[in-house]
N, C-alpha and C positions, 0 to 999 in steps of 0.2 A: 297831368299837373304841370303849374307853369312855375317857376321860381320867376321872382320880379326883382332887379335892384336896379335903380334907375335909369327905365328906359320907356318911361311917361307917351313920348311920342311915337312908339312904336308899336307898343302893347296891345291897343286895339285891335291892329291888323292882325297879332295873333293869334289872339284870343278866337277873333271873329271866325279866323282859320278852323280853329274848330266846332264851332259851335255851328257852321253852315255845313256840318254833315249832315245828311238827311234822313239815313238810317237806325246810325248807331245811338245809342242810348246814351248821351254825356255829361256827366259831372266834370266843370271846370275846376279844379282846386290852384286859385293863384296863393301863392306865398310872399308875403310883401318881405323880403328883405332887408329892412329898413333905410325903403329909399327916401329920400329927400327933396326928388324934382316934380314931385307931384301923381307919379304912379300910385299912391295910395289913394287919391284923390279920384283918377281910372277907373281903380279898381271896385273903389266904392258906387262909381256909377253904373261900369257895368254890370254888378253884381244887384242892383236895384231895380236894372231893366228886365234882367233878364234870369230866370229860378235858377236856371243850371250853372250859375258862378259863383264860387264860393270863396270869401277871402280868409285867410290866414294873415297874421300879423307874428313877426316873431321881436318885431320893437327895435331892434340894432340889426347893425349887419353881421351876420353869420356865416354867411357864404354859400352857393350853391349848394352844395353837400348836405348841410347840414337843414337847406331852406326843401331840397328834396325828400331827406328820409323824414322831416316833420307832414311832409304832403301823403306820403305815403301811411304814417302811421293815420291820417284823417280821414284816407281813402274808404270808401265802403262800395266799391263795385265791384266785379269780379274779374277786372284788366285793368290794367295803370299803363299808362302813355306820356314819356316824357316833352315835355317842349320849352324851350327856349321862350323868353321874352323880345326875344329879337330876331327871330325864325318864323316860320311860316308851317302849314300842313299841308300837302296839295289837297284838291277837291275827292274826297271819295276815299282817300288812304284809309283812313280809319277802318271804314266801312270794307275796304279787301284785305287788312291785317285780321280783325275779326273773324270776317267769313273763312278766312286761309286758317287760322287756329281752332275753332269750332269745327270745319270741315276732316280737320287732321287728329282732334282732339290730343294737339300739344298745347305745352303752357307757354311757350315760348315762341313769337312769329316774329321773323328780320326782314326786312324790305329793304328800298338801294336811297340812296344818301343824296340831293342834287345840291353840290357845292358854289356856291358861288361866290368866287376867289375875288371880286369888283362886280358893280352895280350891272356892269355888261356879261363878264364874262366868268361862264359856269361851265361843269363840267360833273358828269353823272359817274360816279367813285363805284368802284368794286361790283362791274359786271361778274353778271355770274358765268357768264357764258352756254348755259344751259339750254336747251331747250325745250323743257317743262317748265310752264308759269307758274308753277307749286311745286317744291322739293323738301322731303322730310329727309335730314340729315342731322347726325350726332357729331357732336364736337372730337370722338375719338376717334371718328374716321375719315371725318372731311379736313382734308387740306385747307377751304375756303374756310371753314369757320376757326380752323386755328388760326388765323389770321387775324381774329374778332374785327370782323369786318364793317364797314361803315360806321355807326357811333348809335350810342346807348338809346338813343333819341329815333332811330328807325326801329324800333321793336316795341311790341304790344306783350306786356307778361303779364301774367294770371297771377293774380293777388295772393293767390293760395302759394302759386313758389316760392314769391317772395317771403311770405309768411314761414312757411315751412320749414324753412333756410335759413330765415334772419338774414333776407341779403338787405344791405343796406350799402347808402357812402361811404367811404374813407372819410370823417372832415377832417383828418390832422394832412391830408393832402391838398397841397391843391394844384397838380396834376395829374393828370394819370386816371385819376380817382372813376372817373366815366366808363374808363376801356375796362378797369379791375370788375366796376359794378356788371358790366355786362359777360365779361369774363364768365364771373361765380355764375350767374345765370345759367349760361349757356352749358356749363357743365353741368348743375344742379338739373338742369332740364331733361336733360339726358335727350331725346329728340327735338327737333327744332325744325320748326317751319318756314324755307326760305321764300321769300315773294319774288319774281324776278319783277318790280314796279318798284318805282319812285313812292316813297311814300315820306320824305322829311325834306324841305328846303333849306339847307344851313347857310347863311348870311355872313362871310365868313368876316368880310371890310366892315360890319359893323360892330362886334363887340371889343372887350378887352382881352384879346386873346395874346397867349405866351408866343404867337409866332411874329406877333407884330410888334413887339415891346421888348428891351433888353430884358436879359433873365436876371433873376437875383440868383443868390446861393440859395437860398430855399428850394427855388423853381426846379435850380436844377438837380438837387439832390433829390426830388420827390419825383424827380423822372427818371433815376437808377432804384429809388426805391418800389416805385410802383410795379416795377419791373420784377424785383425780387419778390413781391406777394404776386404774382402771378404764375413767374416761376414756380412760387410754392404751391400754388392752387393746383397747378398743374401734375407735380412729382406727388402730393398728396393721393392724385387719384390718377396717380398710374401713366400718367403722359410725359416720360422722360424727354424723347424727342422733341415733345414741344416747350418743354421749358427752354429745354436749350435751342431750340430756336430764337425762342423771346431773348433770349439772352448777347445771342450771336449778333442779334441784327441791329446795328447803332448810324446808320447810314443816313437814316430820316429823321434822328437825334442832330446829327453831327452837323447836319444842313442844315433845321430850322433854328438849333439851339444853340451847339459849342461854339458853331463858327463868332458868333457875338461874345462870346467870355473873355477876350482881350480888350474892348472896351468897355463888359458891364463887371467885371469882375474885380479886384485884386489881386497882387499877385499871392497874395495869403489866401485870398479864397479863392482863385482855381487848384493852389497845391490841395487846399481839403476837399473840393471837388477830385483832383483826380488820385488822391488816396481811396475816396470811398467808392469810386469805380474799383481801384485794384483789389480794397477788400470785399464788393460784391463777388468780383470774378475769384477771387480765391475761396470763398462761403462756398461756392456752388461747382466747385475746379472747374471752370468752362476756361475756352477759347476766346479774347473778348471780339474774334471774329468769325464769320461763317464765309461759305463758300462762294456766296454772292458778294460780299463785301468789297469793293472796289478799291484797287494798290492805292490811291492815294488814302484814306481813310486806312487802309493796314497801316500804313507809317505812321500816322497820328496813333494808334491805337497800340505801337508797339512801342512808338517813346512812352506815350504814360504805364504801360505795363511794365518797362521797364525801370522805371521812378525818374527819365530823363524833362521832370514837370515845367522845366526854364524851356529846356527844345520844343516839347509839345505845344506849350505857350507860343511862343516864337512862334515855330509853323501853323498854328490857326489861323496867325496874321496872311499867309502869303496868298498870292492865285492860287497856287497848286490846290492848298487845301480846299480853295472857295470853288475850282473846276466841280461845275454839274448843280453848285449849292440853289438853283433855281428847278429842280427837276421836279416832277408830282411826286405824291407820297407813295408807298407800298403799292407794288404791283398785284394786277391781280390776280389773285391765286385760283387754281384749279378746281372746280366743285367734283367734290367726289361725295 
């Protein structure tokens, strides 16, 4: 299913992305978001050429979230596939997430992510390092998938878990909300089918993403929050160690996101951003650092644990804190 807000000129090529699978059986469900540049106008056309497109109007904007768990409720196949309106599917992915879930008869199959950071240059995220092109692994025992690796949009789920589970969006987020949804998944699934294949193109220079934009106080309180429902998801069923991993690791926070809170913020709203960091880490008595966490980020991390919110301010501004803020995201973790 595609969520749509306007991205008119680009829509086609995703759409078509899947619809030029050759095997698989597909239902396109677009959800018009209530765009305004003419994607409705797209949507209407492809869905007149062609049986397998079906549109959804939700009339106003609602937001991803909310424009997905309406595709889902409309869904009637017995697997849901997420895509972007501004992303692509490579040729055939479908068709080997499929045969990889049917073959293993799990409900849940993850393939690898090809990001591309600018129109040139891309880079293929969270090798599994395996060598079996099919790997059934649980979230309670694989290091790699506590990591909820690559994004929500590389995985093929069986309707029936969603159902079963009520997994749905977050919409009062609007970050995070993706990694949570695949999160629940992957637990609820209990076995999971890894792909070692490319099977989602993410576009990263083209949409409205939180790494390319100053953050507001929303943004960023929904990215210590998301954190805590995962944590919780996690301690719920038994995986202390990994909550508190999620909780430890602010590294890839602190580089796409805090470093900007001395220009997007006030100084009134980074103090409430960094109270509701010290009251997450007091909810959950963690450390707000782990053992990878790098000395210049403990400094940061130990003024605002300490309530020193003017200093920590201050040091976002300098080099020090900015040292490394150009690195890739989470490395990748071990398949076990």
């Amino acid at each position: 299913m595609v969520p749509v807000f306007n991205t008119a000129e680009l829509l086609r090529a995703a759409v078509s992305s899947v619809l030029d699978h050759s095997s698989a059986q597909v239902e396109v469900i677009c959800i018009d978001d209530g765009s305004s540049d003419g994607s409705a106008q797209v949507l209407e056309s492809m869905a007149a050429s062609d049986s397998r497109v079906t549109v959804l109007s939700l009339g106003s904007n609602h937001g991803a979230s909310a424009a997905r768990n309406a595709g889902i409720e409309r869904a009637r196949g017995e697997y849901v596939f997420f895509l972007d309106s501004d992303d692509t599917v490579p040729p055939g992915a479908l068709d080997v997430l499929l045969s990889a879930a049917v073959e293993t008869g799990t409900s849940l199959a993850i393939g690898k992510l090809l990001w591309f950071k600018s129109r040139e240059e891309s880079v293929s995220e969270y090798q599994q390092g395996a060598s079996d092109p099919i790997v059934v692994a649980d979230i309670r025992e694989s290091s790699y998938l506590q990591t909820v690796p690559g994004c929500h949009c590389c995985n093929l789920y069986a309707r029936a878990l969603l159902e079963l589970h009520h997994i749905r969006y977050d919409t009062d987020l609007t970050y995070g909300e993706d990694q949570l949804f695949q999160a629940t998944a992957m637990v609820c699934a209990g076995k999971v089918t890894i792909v070692d294949e490319v099977v989602y193109v993410y576009h990263h220079y083209r949409g409205q993403s939180l790494t390319r934009m100053p953050p507001g106080l929303k943004n960023l309180l929904d990215d210590l929050e998301y954190k805590r429902r995962m944590a919780r998801l996690f301690l719920d069923h038994g995986m202390e160690g990994t909550a508190r991993r999620v909780l430890g690791f602010w590294s890839y926070s602190i580089r796409q996101y805090w470093l900007q809170i001395p220009e997007a913020l006030s100084r009134e709203e980074a103090s409430a951003f960094f109270t509701s960091f010290r009251s997450m880490a007091a909810e959950f008595a963690i450390s707000a650092w782990s053992e990878r966490t790098p000395d210049h980020h403990r400094h940061l991390l130990g003024l605002i644990m300490s309530g020193h919110d003017e200093q920590a301010l201050a040091y976002l501004a300098t080099a020090e804190a900015h040292a490394g803020s150009l690195a890739m995201p989470r490395p990748t973790a071990e398949l076990r």
